[in-house]
Structure formats: C-alpha cells, structure tokens
KEKE-3310 file (N, C-alpha, C; in steps of 0.2 Angstrom, whole numbers, plus 5000, padded with zeros to 4 digits):
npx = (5650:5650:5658:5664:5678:5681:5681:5670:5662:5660:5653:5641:5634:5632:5627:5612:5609:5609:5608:5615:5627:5644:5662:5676:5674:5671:5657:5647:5647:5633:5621:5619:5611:5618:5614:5610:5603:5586:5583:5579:5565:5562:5570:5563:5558:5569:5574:5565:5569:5573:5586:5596:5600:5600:5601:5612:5615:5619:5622:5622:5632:5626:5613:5608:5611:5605:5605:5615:5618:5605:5597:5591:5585:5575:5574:5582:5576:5562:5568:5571:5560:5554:5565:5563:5551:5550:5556:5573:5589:5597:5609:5620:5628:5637:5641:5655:5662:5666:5662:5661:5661:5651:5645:5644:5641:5640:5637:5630:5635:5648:5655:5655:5658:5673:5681:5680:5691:5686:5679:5678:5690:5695:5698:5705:5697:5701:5687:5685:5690:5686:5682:5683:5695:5686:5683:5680:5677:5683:5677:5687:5693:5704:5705:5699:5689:5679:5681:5673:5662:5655:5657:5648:5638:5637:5635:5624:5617:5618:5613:5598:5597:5606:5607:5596:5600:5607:5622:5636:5646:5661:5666:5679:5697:5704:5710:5714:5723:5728:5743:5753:5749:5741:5732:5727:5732:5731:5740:5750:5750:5741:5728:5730:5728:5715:5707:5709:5703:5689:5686:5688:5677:5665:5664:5666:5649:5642:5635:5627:5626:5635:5651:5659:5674:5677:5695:5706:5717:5728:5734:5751:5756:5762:5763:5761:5771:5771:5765:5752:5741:5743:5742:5730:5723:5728:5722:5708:5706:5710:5700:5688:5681:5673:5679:5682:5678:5677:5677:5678:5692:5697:5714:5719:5734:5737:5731:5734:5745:5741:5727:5723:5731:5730:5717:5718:5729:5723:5711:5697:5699:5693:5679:5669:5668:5664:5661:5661:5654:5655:5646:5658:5670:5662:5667:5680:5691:5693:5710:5713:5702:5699:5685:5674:5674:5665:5651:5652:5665:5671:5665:5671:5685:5681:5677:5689:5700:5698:5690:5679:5660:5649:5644:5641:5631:5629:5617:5615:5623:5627:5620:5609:5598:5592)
npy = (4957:4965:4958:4949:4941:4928:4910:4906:4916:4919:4905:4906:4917:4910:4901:4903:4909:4899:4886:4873:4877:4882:4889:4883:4875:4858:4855:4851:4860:4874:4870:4877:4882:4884:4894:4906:4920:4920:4908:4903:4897:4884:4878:4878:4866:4860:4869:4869:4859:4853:4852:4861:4876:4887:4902:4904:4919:4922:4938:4946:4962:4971:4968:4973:4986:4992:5007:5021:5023:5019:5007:4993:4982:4972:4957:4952:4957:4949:4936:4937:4937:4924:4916:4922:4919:4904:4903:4903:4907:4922:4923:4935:4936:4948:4949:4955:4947:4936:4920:4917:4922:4926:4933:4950:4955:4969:4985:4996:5009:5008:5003:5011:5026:5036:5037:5026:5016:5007:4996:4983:4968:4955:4938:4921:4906:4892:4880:4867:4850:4844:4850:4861:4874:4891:4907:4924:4936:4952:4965:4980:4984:4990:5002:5017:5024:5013:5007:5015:5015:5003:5002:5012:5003:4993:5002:5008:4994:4989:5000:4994:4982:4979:4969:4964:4954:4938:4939:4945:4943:4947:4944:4929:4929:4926:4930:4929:4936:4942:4948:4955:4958:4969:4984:4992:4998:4988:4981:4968:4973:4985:4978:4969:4981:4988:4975:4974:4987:4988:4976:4982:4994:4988:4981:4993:4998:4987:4984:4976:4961:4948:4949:4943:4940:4932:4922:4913:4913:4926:4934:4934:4928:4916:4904:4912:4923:4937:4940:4942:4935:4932:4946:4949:4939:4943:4955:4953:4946:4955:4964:4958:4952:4939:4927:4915:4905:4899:4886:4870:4857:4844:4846:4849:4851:4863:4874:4870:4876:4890:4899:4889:4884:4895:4896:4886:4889:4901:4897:4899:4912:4924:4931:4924:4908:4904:4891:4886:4872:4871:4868:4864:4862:4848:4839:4838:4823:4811:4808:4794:4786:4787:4789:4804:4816:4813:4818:4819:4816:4831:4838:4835:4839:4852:4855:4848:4854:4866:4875:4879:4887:4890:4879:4881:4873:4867:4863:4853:4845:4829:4823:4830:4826:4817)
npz = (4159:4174:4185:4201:4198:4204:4206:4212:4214:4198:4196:4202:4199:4183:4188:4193:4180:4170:4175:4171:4171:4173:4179:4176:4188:4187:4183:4170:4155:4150:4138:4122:4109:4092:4079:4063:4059:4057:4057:4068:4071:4065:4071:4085:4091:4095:4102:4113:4120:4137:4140:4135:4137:4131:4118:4103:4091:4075:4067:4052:4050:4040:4040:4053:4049:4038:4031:4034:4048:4052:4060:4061:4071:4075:4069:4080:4090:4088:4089:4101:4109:4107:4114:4129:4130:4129:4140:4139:4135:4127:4115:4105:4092:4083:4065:4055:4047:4033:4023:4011:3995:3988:3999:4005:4015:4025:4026:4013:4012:4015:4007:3997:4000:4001:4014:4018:4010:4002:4011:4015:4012:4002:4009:4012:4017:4024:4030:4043:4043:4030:4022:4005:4004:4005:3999:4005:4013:4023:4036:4036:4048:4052:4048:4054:4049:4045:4057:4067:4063:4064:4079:4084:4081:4090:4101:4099:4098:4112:4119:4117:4120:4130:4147:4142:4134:4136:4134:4120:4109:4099:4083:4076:4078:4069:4052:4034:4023:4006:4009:4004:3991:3998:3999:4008:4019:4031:4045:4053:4068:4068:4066:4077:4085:4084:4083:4097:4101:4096:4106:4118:4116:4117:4128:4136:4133:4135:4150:4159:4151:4147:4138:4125:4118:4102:4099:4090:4081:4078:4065:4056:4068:4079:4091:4100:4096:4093:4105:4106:4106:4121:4127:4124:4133:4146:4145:4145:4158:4167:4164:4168:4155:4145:4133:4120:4106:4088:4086:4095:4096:4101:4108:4096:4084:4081:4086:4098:4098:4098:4104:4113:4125:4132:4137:4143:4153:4160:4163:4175:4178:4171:4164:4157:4148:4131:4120:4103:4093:4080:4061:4052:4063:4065:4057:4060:4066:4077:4079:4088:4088:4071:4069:4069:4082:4097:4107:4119:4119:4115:4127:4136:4137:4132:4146:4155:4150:4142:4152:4149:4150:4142:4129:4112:4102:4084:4079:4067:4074:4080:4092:4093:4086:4090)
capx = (5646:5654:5654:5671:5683:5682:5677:5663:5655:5655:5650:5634:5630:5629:5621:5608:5606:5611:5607:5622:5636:5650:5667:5680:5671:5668:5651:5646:5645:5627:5621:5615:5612:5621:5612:5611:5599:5581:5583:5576:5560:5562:5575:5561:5558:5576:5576:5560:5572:5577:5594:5594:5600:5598:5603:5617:5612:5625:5619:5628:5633:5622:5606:5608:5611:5602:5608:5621:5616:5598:5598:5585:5584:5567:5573:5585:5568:5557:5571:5573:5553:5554:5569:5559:5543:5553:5562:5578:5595:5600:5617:5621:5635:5638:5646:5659:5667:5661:5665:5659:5664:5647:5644:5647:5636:5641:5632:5631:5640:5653:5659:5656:5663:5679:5683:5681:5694:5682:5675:5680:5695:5694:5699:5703:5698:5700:5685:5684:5694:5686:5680:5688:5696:5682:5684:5674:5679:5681:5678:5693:5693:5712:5703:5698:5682:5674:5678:5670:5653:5655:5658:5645:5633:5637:5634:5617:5615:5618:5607:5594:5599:5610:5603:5591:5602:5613:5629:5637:5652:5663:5668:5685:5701:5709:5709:5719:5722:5737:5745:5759:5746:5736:5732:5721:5734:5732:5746:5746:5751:5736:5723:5727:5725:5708:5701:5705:5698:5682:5684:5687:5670:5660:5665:5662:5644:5638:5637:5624:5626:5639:5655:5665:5679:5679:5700:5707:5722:5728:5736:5756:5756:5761:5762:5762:5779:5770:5762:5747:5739:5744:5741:5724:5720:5728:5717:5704:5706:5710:5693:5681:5679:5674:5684:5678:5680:5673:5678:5681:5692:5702:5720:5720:5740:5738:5726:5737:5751:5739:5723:5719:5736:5731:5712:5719:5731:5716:5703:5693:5701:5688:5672:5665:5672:5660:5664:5658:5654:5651:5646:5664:5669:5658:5671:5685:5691:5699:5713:5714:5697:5697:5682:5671:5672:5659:5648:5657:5674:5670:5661:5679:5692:5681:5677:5697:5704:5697:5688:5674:5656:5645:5645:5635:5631:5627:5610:5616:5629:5620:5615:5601:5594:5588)
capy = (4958:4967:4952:4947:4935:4924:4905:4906:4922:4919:4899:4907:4921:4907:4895:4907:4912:4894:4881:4870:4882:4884:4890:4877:4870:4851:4853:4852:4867:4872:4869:4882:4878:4888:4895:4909:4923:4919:4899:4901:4896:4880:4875:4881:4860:4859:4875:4868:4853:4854:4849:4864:4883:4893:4900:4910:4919:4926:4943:4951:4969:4974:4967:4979:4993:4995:5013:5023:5027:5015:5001:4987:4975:4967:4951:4951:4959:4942:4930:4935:4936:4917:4913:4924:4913:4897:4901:4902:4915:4922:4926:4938:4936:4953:4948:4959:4943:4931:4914:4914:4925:4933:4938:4957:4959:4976:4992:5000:5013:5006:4999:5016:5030:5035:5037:5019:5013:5003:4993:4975:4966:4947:4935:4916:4902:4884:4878:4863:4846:4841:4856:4865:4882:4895:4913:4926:4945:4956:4972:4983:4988:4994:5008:5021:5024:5007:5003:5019:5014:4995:5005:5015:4998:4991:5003:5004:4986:4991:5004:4991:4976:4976:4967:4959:4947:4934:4939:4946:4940:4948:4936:4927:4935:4925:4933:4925:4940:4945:4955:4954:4965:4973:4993:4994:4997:4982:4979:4963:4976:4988:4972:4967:4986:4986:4972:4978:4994:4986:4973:4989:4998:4984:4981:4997:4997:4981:4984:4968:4957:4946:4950:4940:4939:4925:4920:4906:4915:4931:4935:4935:4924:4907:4900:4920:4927:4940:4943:4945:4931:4934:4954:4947:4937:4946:4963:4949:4943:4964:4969:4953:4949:4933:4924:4911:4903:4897:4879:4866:4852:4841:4843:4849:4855:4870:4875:4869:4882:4896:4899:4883:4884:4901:4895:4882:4894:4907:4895:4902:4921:4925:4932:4918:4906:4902:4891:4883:4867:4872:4863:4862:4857:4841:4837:4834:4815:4808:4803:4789:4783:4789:4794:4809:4816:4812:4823:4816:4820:4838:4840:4833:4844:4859:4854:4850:4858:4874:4879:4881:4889:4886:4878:4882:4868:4868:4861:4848:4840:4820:4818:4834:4824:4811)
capz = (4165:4180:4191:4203:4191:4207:4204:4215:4210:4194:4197:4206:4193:4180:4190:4191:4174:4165:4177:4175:4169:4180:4177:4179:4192:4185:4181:4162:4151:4147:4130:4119:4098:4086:4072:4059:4060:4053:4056:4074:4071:4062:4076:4091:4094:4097:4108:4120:4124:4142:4140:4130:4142:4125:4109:4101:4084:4071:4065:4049:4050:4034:4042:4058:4050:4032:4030:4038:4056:4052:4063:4060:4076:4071:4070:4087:4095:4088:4093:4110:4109:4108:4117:4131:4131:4132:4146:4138:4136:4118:4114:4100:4089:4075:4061:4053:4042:4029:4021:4005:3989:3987:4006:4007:4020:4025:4024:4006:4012:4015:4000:3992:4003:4002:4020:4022:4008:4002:4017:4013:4008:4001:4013:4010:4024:4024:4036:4044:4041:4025:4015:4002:4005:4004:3996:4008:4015:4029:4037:4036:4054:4054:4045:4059:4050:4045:4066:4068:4063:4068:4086:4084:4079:4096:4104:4099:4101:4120:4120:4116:4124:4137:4151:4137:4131:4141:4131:4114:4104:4093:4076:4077:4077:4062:4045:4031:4017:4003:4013:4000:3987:4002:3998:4013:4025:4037:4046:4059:4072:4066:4067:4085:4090:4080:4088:4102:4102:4097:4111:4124:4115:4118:4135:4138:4132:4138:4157:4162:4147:4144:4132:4125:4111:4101:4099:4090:4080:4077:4057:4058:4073:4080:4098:4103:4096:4093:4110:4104:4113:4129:4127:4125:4138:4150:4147:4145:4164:4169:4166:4166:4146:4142:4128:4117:4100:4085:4086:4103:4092:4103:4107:4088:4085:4077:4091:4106:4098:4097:4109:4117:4129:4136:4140:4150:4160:4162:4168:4183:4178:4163:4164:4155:4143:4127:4113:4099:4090:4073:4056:4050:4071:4068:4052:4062:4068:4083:4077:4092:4084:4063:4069:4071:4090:4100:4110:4128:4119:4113:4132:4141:4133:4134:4153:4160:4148:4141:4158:4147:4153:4139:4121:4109:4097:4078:4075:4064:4078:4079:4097:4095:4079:4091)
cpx = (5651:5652:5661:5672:5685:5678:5672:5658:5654:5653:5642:5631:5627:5625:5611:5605:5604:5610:5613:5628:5638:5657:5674:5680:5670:5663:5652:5644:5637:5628:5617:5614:5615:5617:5611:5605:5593:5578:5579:5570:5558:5566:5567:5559:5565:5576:5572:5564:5573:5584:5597:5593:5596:5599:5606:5616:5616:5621:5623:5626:5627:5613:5603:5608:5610:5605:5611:5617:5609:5597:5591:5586:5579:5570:5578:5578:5565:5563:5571:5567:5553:5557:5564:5553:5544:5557:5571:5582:5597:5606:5619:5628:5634:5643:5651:5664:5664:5665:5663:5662:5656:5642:5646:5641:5639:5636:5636:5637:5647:5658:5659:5658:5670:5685:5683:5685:5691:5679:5677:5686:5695:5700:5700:5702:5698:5694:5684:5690:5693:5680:5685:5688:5691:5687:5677:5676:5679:5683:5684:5692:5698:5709:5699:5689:5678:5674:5674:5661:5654:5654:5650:5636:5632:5637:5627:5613:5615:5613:5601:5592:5606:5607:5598:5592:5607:5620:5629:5644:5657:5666:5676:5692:5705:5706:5715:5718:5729:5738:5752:5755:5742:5738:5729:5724:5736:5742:5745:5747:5743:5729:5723:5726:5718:5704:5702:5703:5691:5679:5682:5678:5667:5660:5663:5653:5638:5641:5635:5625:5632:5644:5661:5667:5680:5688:5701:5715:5723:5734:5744:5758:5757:5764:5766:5769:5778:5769:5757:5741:5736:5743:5732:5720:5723:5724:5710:5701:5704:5701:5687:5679:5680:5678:5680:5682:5675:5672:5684:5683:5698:5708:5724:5727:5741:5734:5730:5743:5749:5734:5724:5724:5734:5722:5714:5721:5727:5711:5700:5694:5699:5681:5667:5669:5666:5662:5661:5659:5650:5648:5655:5668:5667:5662:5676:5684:5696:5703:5718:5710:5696:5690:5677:5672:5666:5656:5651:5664:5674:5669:5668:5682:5687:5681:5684:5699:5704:5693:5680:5664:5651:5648:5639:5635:5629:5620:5610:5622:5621:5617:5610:5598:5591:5582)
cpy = (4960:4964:4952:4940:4930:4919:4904:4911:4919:4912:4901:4913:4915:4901:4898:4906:4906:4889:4878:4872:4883:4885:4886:4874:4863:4853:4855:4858:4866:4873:4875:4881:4887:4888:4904:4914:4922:4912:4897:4895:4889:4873:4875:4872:4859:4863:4875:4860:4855:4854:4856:4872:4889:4893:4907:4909:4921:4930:4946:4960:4973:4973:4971:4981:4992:4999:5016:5027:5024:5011:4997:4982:4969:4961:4949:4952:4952:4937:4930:4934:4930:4914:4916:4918:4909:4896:4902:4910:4915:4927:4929:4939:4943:4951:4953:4954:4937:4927:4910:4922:4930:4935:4944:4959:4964:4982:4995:5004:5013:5006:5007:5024:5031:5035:5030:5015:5005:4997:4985:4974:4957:4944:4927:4910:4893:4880:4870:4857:4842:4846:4860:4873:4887:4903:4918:4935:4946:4962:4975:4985:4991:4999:5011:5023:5020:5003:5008:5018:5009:4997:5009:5010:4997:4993:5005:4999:4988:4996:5000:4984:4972:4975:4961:4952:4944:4936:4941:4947:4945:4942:4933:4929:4933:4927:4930:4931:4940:4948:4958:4961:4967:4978:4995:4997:4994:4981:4974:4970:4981:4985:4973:4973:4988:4984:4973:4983:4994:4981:4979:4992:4994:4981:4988:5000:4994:4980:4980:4963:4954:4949:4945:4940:4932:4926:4913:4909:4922:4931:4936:4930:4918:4906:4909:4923:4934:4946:4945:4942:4934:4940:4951:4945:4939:4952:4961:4949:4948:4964:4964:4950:4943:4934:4918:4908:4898:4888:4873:4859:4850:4840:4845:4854:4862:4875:4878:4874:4887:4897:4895:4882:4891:4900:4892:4885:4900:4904:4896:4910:4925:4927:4929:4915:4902:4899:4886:4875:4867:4867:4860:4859:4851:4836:4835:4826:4814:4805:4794:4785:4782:4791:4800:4810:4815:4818:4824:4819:4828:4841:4841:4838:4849:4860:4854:4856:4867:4879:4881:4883:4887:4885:4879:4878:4870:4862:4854:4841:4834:4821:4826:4830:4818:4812)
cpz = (4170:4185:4194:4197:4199:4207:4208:4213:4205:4194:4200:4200:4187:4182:4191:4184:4168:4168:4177:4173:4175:4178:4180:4186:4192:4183:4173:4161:4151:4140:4127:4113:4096:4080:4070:4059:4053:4052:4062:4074:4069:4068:4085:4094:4097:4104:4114:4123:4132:4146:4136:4135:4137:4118:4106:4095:4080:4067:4060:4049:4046:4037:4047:4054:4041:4027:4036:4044:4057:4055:4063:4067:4078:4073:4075:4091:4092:4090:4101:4112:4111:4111:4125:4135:4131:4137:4145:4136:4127:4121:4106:4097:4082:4070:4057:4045:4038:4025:4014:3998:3989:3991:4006:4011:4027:4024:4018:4008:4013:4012:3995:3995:4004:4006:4022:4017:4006:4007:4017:4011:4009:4006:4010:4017:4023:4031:4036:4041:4033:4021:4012:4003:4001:4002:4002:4010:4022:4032:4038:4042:4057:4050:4048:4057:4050:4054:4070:4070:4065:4076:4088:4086:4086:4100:4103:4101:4110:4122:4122:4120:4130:4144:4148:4139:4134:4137:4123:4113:4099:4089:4080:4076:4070:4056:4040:4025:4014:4005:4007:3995:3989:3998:4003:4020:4030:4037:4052:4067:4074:4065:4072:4087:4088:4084:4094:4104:4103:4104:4120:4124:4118:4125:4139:4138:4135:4146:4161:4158:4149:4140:4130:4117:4109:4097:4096:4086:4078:4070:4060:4065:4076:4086:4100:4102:4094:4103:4111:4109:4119:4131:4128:4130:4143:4151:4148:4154:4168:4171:4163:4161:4147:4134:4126:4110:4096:4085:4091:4097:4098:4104:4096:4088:4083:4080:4097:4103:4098:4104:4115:4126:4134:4139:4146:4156:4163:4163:4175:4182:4173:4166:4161:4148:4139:4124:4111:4095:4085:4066:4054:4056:4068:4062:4054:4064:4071:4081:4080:4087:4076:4065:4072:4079:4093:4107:4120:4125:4119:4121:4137:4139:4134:4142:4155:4158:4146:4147:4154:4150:4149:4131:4119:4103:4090:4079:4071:4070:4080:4086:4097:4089:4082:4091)
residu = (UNK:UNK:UNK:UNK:UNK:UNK:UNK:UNK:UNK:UNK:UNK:UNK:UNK:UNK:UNK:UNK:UNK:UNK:UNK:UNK:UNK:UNK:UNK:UNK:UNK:UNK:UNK:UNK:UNK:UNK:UNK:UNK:UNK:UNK:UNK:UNK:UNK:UNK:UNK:UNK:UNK:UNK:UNK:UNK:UNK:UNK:UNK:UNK:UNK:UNK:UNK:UNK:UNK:UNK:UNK:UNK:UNK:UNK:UNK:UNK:UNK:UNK:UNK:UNK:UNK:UNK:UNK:UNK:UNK:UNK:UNK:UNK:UNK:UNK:UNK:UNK:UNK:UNK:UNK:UNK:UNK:UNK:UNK:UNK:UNK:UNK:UNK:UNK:UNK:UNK:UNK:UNK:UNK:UNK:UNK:UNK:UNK:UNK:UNK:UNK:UNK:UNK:UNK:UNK:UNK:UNK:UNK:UNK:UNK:UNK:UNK:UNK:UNK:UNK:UNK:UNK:UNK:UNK:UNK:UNK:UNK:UNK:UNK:UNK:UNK:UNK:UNK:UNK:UNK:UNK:UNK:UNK:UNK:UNK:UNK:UNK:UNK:UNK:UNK:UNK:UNK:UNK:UNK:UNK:UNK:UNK:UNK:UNK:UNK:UNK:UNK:UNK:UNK:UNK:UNK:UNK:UNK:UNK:UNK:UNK:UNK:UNK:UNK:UNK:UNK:UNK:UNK:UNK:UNK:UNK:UNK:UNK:UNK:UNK:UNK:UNK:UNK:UNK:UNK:UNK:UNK:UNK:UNK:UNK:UNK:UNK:UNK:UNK:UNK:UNK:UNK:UNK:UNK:UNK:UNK:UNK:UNK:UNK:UNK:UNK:UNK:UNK:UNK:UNK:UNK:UNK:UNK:UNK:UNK:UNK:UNK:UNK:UNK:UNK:UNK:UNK:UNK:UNK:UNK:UNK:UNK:UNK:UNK:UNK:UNK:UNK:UNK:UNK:UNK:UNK:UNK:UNK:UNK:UNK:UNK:UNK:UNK:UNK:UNK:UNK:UNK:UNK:UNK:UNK:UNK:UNK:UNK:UNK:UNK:UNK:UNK:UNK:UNK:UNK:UNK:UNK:UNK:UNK:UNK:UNK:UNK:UNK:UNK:UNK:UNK:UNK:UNK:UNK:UNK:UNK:UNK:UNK:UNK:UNK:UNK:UNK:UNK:UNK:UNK:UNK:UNK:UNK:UNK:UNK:UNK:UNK:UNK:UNK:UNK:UNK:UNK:UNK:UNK:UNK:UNK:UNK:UNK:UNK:UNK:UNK:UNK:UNK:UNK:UNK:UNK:UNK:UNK:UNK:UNK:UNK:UNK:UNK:UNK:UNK:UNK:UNK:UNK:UNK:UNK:UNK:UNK:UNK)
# end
C-alpha cells in the first residue's frame, strides 16, 4: 500500500482497516485465522468471532492458473464473498512451494515445457519442533521463464483484486535443495535476485492492497554473511513492503541469527509487518516452561520484539477452540 512508512500513518491506516492493529505502537496485533483454501467455510463460526479482524488463505499456484494463461479465481471471489458479509479483511497468500512429496501443484505446463527446465525441483523441510523431516518441491523461479508466468499470475491477481483484498503474501524465502546434484541452475546469488524480482512485480502491481514478503531465511545464508537479509529489508523499508513470516517462535536461536534481528531493527519502518502462528508454530516449547507457548507469549515477542501488525493464527491454536 502507498501509505507514509511513518508510525502514525500507518497506526491510522490500520486502525481503520483492522481496528486494533498498530505498528509498533503497544497495542496488540489483530488476529486473523490461518487456513488453506477451500477450508473457509467450516472455520466461518471461528471467522464471526469478534476478536477475530480476518482471514489469510493460502492459494497453490496450479489452482489459479488451470492452463497457461487461464486463471480460475472462483474460490478467492467466494471467500472474500464471505469475509465481505462478515465484515472482515482477506489476505491472500499464492503458493509457489510445497511440503509434501506428492504436492506438485504447479500448472501442467510447467512440468512439461522445456523452456521451464522442468518447473520444480524437490525440496526437503523439517517443519516444526516435533515432526519428521517432510519431502515437498518448489517453483524453479531462478529460471527467467517459470518467474515469467508466476509474474504474470500476480499480476492478474492485481488486476482482480487489488483494492479487494487487505494484503498478499509471497511464500517464505527458505528453500532446502541438493544443490551438490542441482541441474537447474540455482544459484543462492540467482534465488535472492528471483525473489526479488517477484517481490518488485508484485509491489508494482498491487497499488491499494497490502504486500508483503514472507522472510525467515534465505539458502546459503547465516546471520546475514551474505547480505541477503539486510539487502532485503532495507529495499523493503525504501519502497513500503510489508515483511512477514511463516512462524512467530519466541527468541528461537536459529531465528535470532537470521530474520528476527532485522524485524526488531525495522520496527515502525515497514509497510506492515504480518506473521504467522502456524500448525507446526504451536509444536514448539518454552524452554523456560517445557511447555507449549502460550497465546500471551506468542502475542509479547511478536508485540516488543517483532514490531508486529498482525498475526495470523492456525485454526487449531487452543485458545480459538474455546
């Protein structure tokens, strides 16, 4: 959103739009639920709470766009339908990256074009503090054509919904691949100018909505000896991009060496700071406590620390199950 990066504007822009969001202001983040496209509906008691600003949907690539240049928005147009009628803000996450082995959700062509070097390369992730390392994929976006059409997707999506929808996300910047017996190309150099590129598009695109890049690490990378980081969030700051991340875990060290050090220093100087508290999130454990954090912890440390604007909760986190 082309708002001033001064903590008063945007405190007033979101106070408007979010009621108690404010950007490192004190006040508490708003709450938004986290969920998966097509889940809305079963969640919609959850989403008429009042404690409850919105709701951010995670959309795969393949579901947009059908066929090459076809774009389906069906089930974006029926959620904001609902978010809409209850008064609330939808935030749109496009996925480009997956966490299971038999997620290729991608457009066909993709994978069978040979301008896009086949369109995918397996990926492995360990999510959360007590699941086993998953198998999943993702978009080869160091390949000029597959960011081509991904670039193309979002701006469509702008087309459609900018203005619509309170805010959209791109995925998270960490990627774990063999890079030992890549053939794709990638290079970590060739990644971070990728995603930036698509951070650029999508910035240029969406001129009312929200944007924000979700950040937690960048491949090759550790407490910024690349420069990657900080390349980030300063062009970040530049030109108003919110920032974000898949997962607010307390003081977690392998966090405080990567992202979570440059939230703090850019709190107030972001165009909005989003981040989540996902299913694998709610797996960590204080290790003051042994256990789980608690909805007040999560809330503190995104509040001093991350400067945070709003969170978007998982569905399953215990205090909406009251």
């Amino acid at each position: 959103m082309r708002i001033s990066t001064s903590i008063g504007a945007i405190a007033a822009v979101l106070a408007a739009l979010c009621g108690s969001a404010s950007a490192g202001g004190g006040d508490a983040p708003a709450n938004f639920l986290y969920t998966s496209s097509g889940s809305l509906e079963e969640l919609r008691p959850v989403l008429e709470r009042p404690d409850i600003d919105g709701v951010q949907i995670v959309y795969n690539w393949k579901s947009l766009e059908p066929g090459m240049g076809q774009y389906d928005f069906s089930a974006i147009e029926g959620d904001l339908a609902v978010a809409d009628k209850l008064g609330k803000k939808l935030f749109i996450q496009v996925q480009d990256r997956f966490f299971s082995i038999e997620a290729r959700n991608v457009p066909a062509y993709l994978t069978t074009g040979l301008q896009y070097g086949g369109g995918l390369v397996a990926q492995v992730d360990n999510a959360g503090e007590r699941q086993p390392v998953g198998h999943g994929w993702v978009a080869m976006q160091w390949n000029d054509a597959v960011r081509g059409r991904f670039q193309a997707l979002i701006e469509a999506l702008a087309d459609t919904f900018d203005g619509r929808v309170f805010g959209i996300n791109l995925p998270e910047t960490a990627v774990d691949i063999d890079m030992k017996g890549d053939r794709t190309g990638f290079t970590c150099d060739a990644y971070f100018e990728a995603e930036m590129d698509n951070l650029a598009a999508a910035w240029a695109a969406f001129t009312k909505s929200h944007v924000v890049q979700y950040v937690n690490f960048w491949p090759c990378e550790w407490a910024n000896d690349h420069d990657y980081m900080g390349r980030l969030f300063e062009y970040a700051a530049d030109h108003d991009i919110g920032l974000g991340g898949p997962d607010i875990v307390p003081y977690r060290k392998v966090q405080m060496k990567n992202a979570y050090p440059f939230f703090n220093r850019y709190k107030g100087k972001l165009g909005l700071v989003a981040m989540a508290v996902q299913e694998p999130t709610l797996t960590y454990t204080n290790p003051k406590t042994r256990k789980p954090f608690t909805k007040e912890e999560f809330v503190r440390f995104a509040t001093d620390y991350l400067g945070v604007d709003v969170i978007f909760w998982s569905s399953q986190s215990p205090w909406l199950k009251g």
